[in-house]
C-alpha positions in Angstrom: 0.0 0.0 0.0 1.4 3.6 -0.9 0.4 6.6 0.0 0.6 10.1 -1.5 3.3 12.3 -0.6 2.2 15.8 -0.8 4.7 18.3 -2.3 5.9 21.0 0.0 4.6 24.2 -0.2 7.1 26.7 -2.3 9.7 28.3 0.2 9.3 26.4 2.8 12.1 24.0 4.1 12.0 20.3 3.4 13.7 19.5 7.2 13.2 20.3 10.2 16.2 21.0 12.3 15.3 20.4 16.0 17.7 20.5 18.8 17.4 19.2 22.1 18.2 21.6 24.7 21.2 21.1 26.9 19.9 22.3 30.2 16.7 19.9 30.4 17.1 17.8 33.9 17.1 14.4 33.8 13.6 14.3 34.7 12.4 16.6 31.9 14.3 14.7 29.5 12.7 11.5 31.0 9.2 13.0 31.0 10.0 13.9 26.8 11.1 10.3 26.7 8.3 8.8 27.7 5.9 10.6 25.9 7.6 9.4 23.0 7.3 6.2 23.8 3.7 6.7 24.7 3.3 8.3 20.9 4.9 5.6 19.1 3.0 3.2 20.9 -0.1 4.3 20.2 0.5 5.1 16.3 1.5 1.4 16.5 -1.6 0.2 17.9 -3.3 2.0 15.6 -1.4 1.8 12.3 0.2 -1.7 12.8 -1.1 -3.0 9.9 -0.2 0.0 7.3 3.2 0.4 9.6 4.1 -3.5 9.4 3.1 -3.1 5.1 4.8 -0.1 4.4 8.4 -1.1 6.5 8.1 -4.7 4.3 7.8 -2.7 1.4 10.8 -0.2 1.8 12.7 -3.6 3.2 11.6 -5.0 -0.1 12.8 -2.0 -2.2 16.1 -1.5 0.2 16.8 -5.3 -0.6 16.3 -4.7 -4.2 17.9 -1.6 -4.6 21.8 -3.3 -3.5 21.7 -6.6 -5.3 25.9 -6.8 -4.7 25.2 -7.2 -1.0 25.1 -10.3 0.7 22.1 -11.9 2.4 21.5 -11.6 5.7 22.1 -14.3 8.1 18.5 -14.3 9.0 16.7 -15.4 5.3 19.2 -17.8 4.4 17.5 -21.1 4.1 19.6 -23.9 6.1 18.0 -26.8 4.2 19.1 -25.0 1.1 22.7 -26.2 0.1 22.8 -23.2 -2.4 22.7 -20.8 0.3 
């Protein structure tokens, strides 16, 4: 499944920069933390399928995209004598 990238809007910058500031105590930087975590876990439970889709497809295209490489440990078949 794809989805439509929009263009960006004429002058405006295609990053974002964003800096973490150095004087944050530990529990500010924990409390930012966690609500991180807290986000991605509830984009996951709710776009798990589409996030699960779309990362096999960019895997897919990554894998594709550097045919010279060699094959991960992990999807090489043991009962396969050619691998």
């Amino acid at each position: 499944m794809k989805t439509k990238q929009s263009n960006p809007s004429p002058g405006l910058p295609t990053n974002i920069n964003f800096k973490i500031p150095a004087y944050w105590t530990p529990e500010q930087a924990l409390a930012v933390f966690e609500l991180l975590d807290d986000l991605r876990e509830q984009i996951g439970a709710h776009y798990s399928v589409q996030l699960f889709e779309i990362s096999r497809e960019q895997h897919l295209h990554a894998s594709t995209d550097r045919p010279n490489e060699p094959t991960p440990k992990s999807t090489i078949n043991r009962s396969d004598p050619t691998t």
